[in-house]
C-alpha positions as CSV (number, residue, x, y, z in Angstrom):
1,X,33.6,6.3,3.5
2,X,33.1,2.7,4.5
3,X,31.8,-0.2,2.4
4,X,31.5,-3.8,3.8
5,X,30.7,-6.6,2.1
6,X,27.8,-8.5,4.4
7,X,26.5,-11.1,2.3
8,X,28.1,-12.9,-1.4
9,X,25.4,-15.3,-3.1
10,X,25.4,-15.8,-6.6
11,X,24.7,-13.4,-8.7
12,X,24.1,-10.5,-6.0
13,X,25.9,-9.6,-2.7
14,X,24.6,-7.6,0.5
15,X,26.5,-5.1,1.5
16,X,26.2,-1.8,3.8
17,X,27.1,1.6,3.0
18,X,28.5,5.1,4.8
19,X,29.7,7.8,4.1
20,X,30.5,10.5,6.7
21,X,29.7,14.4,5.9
22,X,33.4,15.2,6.0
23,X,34.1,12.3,3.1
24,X,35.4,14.4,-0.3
25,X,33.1,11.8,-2.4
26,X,30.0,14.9,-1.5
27,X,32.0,17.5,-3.6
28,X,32.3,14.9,-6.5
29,X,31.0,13.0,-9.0
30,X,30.6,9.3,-8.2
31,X,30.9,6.4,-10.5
32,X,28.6,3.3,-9.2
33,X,30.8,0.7,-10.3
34,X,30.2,-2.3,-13.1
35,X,27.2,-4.0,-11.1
36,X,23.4,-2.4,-11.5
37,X,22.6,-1.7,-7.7
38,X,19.8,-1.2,-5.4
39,X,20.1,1.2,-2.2
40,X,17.9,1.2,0.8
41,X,18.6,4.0,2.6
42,X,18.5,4.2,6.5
43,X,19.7,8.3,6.6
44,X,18.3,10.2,4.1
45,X,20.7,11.4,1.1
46,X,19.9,14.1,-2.0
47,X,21.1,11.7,-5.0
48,X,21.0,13.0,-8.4
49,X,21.8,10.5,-11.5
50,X,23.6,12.0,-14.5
51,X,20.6,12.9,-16.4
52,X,18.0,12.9,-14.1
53,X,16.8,15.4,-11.6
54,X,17.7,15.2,-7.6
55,X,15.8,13.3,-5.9
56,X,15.5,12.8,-1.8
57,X,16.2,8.9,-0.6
58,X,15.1,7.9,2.5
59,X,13.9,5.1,4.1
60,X,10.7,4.9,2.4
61,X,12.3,4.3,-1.1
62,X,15.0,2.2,-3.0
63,X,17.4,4.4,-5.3
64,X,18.5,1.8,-8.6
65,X,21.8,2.3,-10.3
66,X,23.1,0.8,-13.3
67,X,26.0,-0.5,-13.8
68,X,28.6,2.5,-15.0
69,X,26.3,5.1,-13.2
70,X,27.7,8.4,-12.3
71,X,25.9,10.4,-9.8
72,X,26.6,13.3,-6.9
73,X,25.0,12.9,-3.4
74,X,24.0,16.4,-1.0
75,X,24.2,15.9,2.5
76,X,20.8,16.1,4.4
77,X,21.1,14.1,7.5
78,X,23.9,15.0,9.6
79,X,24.8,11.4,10.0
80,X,25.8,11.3,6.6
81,X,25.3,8.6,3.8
82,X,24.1,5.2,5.7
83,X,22.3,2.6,3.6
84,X,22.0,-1.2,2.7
85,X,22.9,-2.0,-0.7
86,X,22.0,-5.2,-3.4
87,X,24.4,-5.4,-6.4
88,X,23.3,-7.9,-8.7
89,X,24.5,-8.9,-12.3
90,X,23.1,-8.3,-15.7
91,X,21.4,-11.7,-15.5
92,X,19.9,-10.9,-12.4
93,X,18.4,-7.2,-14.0
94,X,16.8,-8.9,-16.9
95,X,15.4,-12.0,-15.2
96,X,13.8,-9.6,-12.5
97,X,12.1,-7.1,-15.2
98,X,10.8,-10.4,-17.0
99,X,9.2,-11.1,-14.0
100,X,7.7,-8.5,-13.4
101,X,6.2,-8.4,-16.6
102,X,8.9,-5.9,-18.6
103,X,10.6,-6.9,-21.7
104,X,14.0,-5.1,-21.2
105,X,17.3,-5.8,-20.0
106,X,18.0,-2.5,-18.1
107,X,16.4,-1.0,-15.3
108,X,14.2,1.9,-16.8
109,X,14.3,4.0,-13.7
110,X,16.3,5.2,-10.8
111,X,13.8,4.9,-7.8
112,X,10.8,3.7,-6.8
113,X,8.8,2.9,-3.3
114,X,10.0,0.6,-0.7
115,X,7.7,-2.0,1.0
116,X,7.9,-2.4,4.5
117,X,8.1,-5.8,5.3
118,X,10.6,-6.4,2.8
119,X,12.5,-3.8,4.3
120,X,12.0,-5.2,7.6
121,X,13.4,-8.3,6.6
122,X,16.3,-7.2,4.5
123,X,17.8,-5.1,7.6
124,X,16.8,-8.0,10.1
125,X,19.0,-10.3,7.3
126,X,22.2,-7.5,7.2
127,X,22.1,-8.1,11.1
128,X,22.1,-12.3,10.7
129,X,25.3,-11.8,7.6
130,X,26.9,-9.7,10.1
131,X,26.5,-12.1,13.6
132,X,27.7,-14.9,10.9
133,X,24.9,-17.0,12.5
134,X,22.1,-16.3,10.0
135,X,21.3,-19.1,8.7
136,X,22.3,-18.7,4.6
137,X,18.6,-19.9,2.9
138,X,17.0,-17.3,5.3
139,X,19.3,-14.4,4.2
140,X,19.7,-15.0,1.0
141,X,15.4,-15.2,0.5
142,X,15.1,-11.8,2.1
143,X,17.8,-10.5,-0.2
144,X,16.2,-11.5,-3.1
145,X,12.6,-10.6,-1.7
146,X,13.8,-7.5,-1.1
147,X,14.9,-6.8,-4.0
148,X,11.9,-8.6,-6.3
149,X,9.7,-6.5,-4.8
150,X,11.6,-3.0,-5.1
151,X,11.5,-3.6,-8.8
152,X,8.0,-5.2,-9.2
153,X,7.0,-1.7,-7.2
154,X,9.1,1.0,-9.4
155,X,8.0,-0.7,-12.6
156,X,3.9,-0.5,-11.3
157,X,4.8,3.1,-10.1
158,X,6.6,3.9,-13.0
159,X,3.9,3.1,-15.6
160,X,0.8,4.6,-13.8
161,X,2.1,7.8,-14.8
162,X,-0.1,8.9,-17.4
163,X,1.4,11.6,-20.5
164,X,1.7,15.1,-19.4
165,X,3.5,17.6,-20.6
166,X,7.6,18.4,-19.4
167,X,6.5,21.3,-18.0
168,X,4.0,19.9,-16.2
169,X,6.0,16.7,-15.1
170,X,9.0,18.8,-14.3
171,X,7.1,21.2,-11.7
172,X,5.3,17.8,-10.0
173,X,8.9,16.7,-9.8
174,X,9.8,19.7,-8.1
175,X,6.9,20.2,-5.7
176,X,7.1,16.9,-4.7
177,X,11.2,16.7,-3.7
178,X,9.8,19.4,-1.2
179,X,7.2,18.0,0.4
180,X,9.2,14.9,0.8
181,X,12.1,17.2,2.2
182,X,9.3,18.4,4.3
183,X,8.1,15.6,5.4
184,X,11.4,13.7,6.4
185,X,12.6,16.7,8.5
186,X,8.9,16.8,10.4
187,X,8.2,13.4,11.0
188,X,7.1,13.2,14.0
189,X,5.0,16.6,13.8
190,X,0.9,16.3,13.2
191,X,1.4,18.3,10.2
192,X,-1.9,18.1,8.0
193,X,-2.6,18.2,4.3
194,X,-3.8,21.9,4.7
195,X,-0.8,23.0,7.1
196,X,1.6,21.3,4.1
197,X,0.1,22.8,1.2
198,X,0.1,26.0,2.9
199,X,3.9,25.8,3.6
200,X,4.4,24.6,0.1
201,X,2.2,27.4,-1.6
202,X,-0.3,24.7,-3.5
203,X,-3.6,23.4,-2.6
204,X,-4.3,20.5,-1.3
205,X,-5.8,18.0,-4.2
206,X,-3.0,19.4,-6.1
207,X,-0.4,17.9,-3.4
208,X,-2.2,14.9,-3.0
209,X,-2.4,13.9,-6.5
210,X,1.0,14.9,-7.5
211,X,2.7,13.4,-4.2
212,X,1.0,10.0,-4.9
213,X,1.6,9.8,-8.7
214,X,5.3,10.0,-8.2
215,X,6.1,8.6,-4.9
216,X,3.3,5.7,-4.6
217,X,2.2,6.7,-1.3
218,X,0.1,8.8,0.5
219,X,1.6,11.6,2.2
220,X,0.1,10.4,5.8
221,X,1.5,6.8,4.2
222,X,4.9,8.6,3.6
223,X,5.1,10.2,7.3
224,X,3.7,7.2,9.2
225,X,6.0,4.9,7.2
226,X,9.5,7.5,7.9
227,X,8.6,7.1,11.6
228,X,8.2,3.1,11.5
229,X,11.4,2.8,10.0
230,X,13.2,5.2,12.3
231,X,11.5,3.1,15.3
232,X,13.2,0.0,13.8
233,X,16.9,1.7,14.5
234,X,15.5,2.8,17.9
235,X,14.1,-0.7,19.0
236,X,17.7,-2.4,17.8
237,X,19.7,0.3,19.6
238,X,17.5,1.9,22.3
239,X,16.5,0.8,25.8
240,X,13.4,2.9,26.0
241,X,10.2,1.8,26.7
242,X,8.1,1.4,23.9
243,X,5.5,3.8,25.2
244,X,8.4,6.6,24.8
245,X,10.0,5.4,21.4
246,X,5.6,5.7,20.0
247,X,5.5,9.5,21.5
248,X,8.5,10.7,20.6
249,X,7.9,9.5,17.2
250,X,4.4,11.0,16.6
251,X,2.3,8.2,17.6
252,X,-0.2,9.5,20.0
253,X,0.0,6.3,22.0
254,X,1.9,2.9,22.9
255,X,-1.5,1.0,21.8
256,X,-1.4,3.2,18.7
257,X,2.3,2.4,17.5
258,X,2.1,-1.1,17.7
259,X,-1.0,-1.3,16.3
260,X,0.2,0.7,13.0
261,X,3.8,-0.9,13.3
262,X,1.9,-4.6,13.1
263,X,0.1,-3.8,10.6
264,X,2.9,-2.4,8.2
265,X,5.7,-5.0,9.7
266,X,3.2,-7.8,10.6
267,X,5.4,-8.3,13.7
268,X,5.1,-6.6,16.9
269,X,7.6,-3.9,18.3
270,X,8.4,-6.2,20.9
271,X,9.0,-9.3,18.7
272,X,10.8,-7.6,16.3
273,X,13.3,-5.8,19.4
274,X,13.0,-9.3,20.4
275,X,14.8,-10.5,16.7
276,X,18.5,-9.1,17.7
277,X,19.2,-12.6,19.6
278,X,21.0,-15.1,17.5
279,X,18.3,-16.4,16.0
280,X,16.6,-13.2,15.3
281,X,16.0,-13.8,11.1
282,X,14.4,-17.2,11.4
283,X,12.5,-16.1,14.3
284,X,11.0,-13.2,12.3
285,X,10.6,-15.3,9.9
286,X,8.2,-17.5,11.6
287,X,6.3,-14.5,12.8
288,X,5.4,-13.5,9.4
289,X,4.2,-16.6,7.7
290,X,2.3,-17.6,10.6
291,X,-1.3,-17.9,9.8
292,X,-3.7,-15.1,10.7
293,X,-5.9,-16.4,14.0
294,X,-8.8,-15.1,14.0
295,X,-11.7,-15.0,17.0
296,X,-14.9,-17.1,16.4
């Protein structure tokens, strides 16, 4: 298991997690430490809090721990455990729940969506801490940007929920762990709402109302958004063509990919591949808050 510290501000840190399928830490229990943390994974991981059912993290949500946390992890990529973390103080939990419109001091949940141009940024600021040429404002906005949002989203998810009986919550809990275990390991299939349901023995407004109420997304949301992340590690890492990193991925074309990827990212593939030079977070930056231009 490695943990490195990328970032210190005040108040929170940045930091990047693995841990390899031979580490003993997936035959244990696992304390989180003092801080209250959020994870944004980049393999997907089983994690189950004391207390609370298994859930599957991947890159399309943030998994929240409290400080003192125990939890046990299940292998389910074979890369292992690979995620950015934010650990952030008590302060830090209670001001961000205020904002967001919560009178508490604790975070009343242990997961909730990720947004993707917050996750863009945040992995786009890990690779700045890490060059030691990120400029500090820059990385330390996206940190907290990142993390603002993550909890502004599991709070809005979290209270849509309407009352329904355990029973009823449990099995929706259930049936939807599979069909995001189904949809993380097919990905880049054209599996649709039909095929799924059939493989997952329900119908199909069943699974579509379920899968939304707990997860926030869609399920062609949830697919679309598992291959746009997995394109960012390929576009930081690859040399292909971008026309072979869309197919292989499940887009249908090159036009198609960047198309959905701007649209999620509001970058380009190529601008974003382009963000690895040394002055790759500003430049993203600039990309993003750039006004929308519009033909007359």
């Amino acid at each position: 298991m490695t943990q490195v510290s990328l970032y210190q501000g005040s108040g929170f840190a940045l930091g990047e997690f693995r841990c390899t399928p031979d580490d003993p830490r997936w035959r244990q229990e696992n304390d989180v430490g003092p801080l209250a943390v959020a994870a944004f994974p980049i393999t997907s991981v089983v994690i189950r809090h004391v207390g609370h059912e298994a859930v599957l993290a991947n890159a399309n949500h943030v998994v929240f721990y409290r400080g003192g946390d125990r939890y046990r992890r299940v292998l389910h990529d074979a890369r292992g455990d690979h995620c950015l973390f934010v650990e952030f103080d008590v302060e830090a939990v209670a001001e961000l729940l205020g904002s967001a419109g919560a009178a508490m001091r604790d975070l009343p949940f242990v997961h909730g969506p990720s947004l993707a141009r917050q996750y863009l940024r945040l992995r786009v600021a890990a690779r700045a801490a890490c060059s030691a040429e990120g400029e500090a404002l820059a990385i330390e906005e996206a940190i907290c940007d990142a993390l603002s949002a993550a909890v502004e989203a599991g709070i809005k998810l979290h209270r849509v929920r309407r009352a329904m009986r355990a029973a009823t919550v449990a099995e929706h809990a259930r049936l939807v762990e599979r069909a995001k275990h189904l949809l993380t390991e097919r990905a880049a299939e054209h599996d649709s709402l039909t095929s799924l349901a059939s493989r997952l023995h329900v119908s199909e407004f069943h699974l579509a109302r379920a899968f939304r109420a707990r997860t926030g997304f869609t399920l062609h949301r949830y697919r679309t958004h598992l291959r746009l992340r997995s394109a960012l590690d390929r576009l930081s890492r690859s040399p292909d063509d971008l026309t072979t990193v869309a197919t292989e991925l499940g887009f249908y074309s090159h036009s198609h990919f960047t198309g959905v990827f701007r649209s999620a990212f509001g970058a380009s593939p190529s601008e974003v591949r382009a963000t690895s030079g040394r002055r790759g977070l500003a430049e993203l930056r600039r990309i993003l808050e750039a006004p929308v231009v519009t033909s007359s």
